[in-house]
C-alpha positions as CSV (number, residue, x, y, z in Angstrom):
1,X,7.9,22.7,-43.6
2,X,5.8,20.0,-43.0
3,X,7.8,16.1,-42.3
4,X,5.2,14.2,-44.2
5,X,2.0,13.9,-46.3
6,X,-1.0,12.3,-45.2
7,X,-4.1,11.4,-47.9
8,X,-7.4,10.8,-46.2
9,X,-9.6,8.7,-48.3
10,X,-12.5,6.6,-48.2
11,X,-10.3,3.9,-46.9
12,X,-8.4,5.9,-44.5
13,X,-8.9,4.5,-40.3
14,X,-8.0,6.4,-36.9
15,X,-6.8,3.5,-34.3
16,X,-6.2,5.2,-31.3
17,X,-4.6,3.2,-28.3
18,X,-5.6,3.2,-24.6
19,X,-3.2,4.0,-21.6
20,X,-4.9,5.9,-19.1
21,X,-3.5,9.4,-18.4
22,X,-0.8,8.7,-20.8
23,X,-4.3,9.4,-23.6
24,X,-3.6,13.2,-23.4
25,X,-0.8,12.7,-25.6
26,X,-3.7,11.5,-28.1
27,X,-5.6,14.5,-27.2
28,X,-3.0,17.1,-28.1
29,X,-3.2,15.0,-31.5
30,X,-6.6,15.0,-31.6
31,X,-7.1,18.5,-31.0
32,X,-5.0,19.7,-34.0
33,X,-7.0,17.8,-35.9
34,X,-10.1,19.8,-34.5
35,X,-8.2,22.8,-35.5
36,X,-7.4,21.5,-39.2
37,X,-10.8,20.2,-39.4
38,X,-9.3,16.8,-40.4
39,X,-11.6,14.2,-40.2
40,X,-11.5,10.4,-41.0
41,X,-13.9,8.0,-42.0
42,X,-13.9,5.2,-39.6
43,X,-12.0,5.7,-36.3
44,X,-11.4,2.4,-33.5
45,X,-10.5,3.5,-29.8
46,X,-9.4,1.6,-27.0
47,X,-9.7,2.4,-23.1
48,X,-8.8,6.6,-23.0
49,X,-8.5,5.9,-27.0
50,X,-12.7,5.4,-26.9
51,X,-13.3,8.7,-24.4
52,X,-10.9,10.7,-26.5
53,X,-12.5,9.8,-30.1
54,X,-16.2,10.6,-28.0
55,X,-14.8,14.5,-27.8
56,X,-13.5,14.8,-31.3
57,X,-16.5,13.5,-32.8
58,X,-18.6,15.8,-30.6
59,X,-16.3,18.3,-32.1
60,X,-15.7,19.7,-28.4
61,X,-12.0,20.9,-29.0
62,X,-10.4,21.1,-25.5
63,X,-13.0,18.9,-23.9
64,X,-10.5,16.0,-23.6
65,X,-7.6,18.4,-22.1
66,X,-9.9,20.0,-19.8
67,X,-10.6,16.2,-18.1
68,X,-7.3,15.3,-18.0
69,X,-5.7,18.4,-16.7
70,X,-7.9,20.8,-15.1
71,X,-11.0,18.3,-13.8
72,X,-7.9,16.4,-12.5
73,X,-6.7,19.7,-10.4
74,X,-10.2,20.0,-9.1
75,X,-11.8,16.9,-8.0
76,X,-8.3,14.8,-7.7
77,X,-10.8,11.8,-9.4
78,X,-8.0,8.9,-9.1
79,X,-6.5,7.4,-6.1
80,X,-6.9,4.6,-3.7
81,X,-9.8,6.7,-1.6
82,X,-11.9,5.9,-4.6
83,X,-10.6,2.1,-4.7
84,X,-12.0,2.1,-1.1
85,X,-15.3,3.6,-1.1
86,X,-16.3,2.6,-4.8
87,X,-14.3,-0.5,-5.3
88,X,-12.8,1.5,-8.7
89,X,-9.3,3.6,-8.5
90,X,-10.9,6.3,-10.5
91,X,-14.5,8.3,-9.5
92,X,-16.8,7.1,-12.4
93,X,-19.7,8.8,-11.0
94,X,-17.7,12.1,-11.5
95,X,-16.5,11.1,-15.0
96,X,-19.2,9.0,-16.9
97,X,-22.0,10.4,-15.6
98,X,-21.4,13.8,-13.5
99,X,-19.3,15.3,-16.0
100,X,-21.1,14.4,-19.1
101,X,-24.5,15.4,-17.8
102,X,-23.6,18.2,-15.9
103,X,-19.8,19.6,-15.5
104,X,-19.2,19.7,-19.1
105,X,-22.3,18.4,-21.0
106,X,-20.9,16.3,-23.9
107,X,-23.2,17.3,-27.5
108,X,-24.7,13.7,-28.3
109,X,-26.3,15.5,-31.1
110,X,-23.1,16.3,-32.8
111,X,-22.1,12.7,-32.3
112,X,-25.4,11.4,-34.0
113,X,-24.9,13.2,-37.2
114,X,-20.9,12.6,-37.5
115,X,-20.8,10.1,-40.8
116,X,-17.8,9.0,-39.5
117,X,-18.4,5.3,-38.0
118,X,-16.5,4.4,-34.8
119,X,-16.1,1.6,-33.2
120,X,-15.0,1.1,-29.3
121,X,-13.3,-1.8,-28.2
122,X,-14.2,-4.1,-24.9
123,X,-12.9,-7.7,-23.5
124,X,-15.9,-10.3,-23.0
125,X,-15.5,-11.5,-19.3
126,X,-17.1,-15.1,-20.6
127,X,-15.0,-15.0,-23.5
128,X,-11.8,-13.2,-23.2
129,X,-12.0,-12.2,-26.6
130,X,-12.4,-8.5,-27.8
131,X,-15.6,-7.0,-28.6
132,X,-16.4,-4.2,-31.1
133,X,-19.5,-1.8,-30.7
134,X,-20.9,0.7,-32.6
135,X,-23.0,3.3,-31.2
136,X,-24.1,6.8,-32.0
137,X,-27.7,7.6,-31.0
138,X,-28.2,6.1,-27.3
139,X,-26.6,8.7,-24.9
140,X,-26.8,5.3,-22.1
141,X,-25.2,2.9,-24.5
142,X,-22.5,5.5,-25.4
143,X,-21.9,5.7,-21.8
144,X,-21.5,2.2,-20.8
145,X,-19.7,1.4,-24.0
146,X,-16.7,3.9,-23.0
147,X,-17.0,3.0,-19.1
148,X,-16.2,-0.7,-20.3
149,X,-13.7,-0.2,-22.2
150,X,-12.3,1.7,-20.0
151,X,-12.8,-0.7,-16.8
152,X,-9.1,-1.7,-16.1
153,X,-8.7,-5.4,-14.7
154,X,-8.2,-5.7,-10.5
155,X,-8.8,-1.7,-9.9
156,X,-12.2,-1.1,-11.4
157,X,-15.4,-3.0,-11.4
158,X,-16.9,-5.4,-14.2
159,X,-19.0,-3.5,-16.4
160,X,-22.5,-4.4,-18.1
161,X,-22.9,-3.9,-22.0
162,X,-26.3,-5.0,-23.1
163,X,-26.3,-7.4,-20.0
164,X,-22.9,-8.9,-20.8
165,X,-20.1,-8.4,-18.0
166,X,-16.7,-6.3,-19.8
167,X,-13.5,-4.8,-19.3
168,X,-11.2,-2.5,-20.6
169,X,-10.5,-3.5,-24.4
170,X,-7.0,-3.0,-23.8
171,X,-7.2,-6.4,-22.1
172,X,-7.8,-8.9,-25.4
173,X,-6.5,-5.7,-28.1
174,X,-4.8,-2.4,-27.3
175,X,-4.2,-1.8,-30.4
176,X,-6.7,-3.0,-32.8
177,X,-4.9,-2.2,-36.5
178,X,-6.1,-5.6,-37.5
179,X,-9.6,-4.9,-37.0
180,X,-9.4,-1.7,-38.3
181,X,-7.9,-3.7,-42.1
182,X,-10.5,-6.2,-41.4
183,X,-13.3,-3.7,-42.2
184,X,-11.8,-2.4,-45.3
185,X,-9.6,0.6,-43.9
186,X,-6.1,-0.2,-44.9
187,X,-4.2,3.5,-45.0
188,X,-4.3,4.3,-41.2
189,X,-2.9,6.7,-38.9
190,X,-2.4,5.4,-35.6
191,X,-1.5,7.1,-32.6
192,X,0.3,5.5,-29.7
193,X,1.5,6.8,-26.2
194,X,4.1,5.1,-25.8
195,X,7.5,5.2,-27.7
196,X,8.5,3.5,-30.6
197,X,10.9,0.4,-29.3
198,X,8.6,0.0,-26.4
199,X,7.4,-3.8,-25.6
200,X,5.8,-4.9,-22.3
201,X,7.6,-7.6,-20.1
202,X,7.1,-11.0,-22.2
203,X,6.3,-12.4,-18.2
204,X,2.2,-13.3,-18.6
205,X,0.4,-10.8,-15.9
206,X,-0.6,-12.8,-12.7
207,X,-4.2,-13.5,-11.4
208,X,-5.3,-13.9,-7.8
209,X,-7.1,-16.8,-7.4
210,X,-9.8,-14.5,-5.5
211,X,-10.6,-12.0,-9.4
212,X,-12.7,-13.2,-11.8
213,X,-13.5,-17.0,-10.8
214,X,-16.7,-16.9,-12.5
215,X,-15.0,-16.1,-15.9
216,X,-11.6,-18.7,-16.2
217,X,-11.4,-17.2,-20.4
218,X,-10.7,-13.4,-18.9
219,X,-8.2,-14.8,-16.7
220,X,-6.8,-16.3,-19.0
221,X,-6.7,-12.9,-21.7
222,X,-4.9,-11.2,-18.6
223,X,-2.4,-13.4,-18.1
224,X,-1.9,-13.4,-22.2
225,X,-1.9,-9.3,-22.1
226,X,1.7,-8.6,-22.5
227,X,2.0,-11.5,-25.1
228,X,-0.9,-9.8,-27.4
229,X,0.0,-6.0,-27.0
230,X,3.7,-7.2,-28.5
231,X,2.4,-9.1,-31.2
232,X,0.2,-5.8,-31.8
233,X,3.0,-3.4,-31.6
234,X,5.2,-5.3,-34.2
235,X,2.8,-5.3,-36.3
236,X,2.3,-1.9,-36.6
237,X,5.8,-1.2,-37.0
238,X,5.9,-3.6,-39.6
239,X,3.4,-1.8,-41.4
240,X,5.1,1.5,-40.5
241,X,8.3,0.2,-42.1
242,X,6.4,-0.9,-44.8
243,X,4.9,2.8,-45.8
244,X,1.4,1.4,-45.6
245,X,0.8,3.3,-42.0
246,X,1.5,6.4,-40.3
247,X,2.2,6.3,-36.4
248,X,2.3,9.3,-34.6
249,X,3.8,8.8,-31.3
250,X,5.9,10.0,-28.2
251,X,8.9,10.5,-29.7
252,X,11.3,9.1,-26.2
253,X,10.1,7.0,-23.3
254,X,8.0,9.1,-21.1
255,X,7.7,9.6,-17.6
256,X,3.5,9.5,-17.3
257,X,2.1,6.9,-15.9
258,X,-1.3,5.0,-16.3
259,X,-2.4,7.3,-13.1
260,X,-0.3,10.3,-13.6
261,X,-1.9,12.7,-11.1
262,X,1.3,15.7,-12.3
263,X,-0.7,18.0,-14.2
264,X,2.8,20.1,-15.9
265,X,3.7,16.5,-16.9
266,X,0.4,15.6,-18.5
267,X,0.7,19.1,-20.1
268,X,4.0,18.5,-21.6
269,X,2.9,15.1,-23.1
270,X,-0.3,17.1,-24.7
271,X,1.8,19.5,-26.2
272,X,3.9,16.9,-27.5
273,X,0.9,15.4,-28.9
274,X,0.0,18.6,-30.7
275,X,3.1,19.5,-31.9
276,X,3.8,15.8,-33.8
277,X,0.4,16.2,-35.7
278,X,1.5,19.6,-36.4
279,X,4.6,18.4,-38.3
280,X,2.3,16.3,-40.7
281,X,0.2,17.8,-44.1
282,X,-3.1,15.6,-44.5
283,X,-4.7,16.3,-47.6
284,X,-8.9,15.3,-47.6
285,X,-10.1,12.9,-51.2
């Protein structure tokens, strides 16, 4: 018996949130959605949120899993070796270019002809402010877009969009609901990975004096972080109380972590993932 009905229509968004490993709970979501073929007009991702909407557009059910839990077993692609050699705590040769191209070859072509529009979310290093980019047909541009957004403050490098230094999106919007109603889209679903109740330490973040001197208004969005991902997440519960969202999210605090390298733990939280979506009827207009 299924806990709830969904209706998909014209207006209906997909915001999915960042988090680093803790994203294969979105994936175990996302893949029953693969399976159910249920689809959604416009979808907004954040950080792991922008990789993991990349393999569900591509239609590559399992795609998402099979980075997170068996690439992981492999080629062990986080840790400080990488921090090290490559100045980045993950191996973004391995996953942005390596894996795409070669290991698992992501469709592009798939992606091109998706109607759906998606948007992937960065932080302007000159502005601190979030950027939103849309891009379906330039296999590069895809590739830096998610490798921005993705580019987490103090452990990975300053990426270049269009010649314009970025980092992760999670930095000015984790959670971007509010851009997703400013574009017309007001009967979301949004999936988080963390648990309802959660808020971040209202503390502001702390910035050496040796990051990011060139760009004082990213410093500043750092320190702000914890302030603006609060102010997200009541939102969306608002909402959520409301009736005028769905959330589908862990159901108790978990135990992954941004850099959880415990492959039966990432498995768990997938299959968590799965199973919530499961427990949901969504109904296509």
């Amino acid at each position: 018996m299924k806990e709830k009905t969904i209706h998909i229509t014209a207006n209906s968004g997909l915001v999915l949130e960042g988090g680093g490993m803790r994203g294969i709970f979105t994936n175990g979501v996302l893949d029953y959605f693969m399976d159910k073929r249920i689809s959604f007009p416009y979808i907004i991702g954040v950080s792991a949120g922008a990789c993991n909407a990349l393999s569900y557009l591509s239609n590559q059910r399992g795609r998402a899993k099979y980075i997170n839990t068996d690439l992981l077993e492999e080629r062990n692609y986080i840790g400080l070796k990488f921090l090290l050699t490559k100045r980045n705590i993950m191996d973004f040769d391995l996953l942005f270019h390596e894996l795409p191209e070669k290991i698992y070859p992501y469709d592009y072509e798939t992606l091109a002809k998706s109607p759906c529009r998606l948007e992937i979310v960065t932080t302007s290093c000159r502005t601190g402010k979030a950027c939103y980019f849309e891009e379906k047909n330039n296999p590069k541009r895809v590739i830096d877009l998610v490798k921005a957004s993705s580019s987490l403050p103090f452990v990975c490098p300053i990426t270049k969009v269009d010649g314009e230094p970025m980092l992760d999106g999670g930095i000015a919007s984790s959670i971007p609901l509010e851009r997703a109603i400013s574009q017309g889209y007001y009967n979301n679903v949004v999936v988080l990975t963390r648990n309802r109740g959660y808020r971040k330490p209202t503390k502001g973040t702390k910035v050496p004096f040796m990051f990011y001197r060139k760009y004082p208004m990213v410093k500043e969005a750092i320190r702000q972080r914890n302030m603006i991902y609060n102010r997200e997440i009541e939102l969306v519960e608002k909402l959520e109380d409301e009736g005028m969202i769905t959330v589908i999210r862990p159901e108790k605090p978990i135990e992954v972590g941004r850099m959880e390298r415990d492959t039966k733990k990432l498995l768990a939280l997938y299959e968590e993932g799965y199973n919530l979506a499961s427990k949901i009827e969504f109904k296509i207009h």
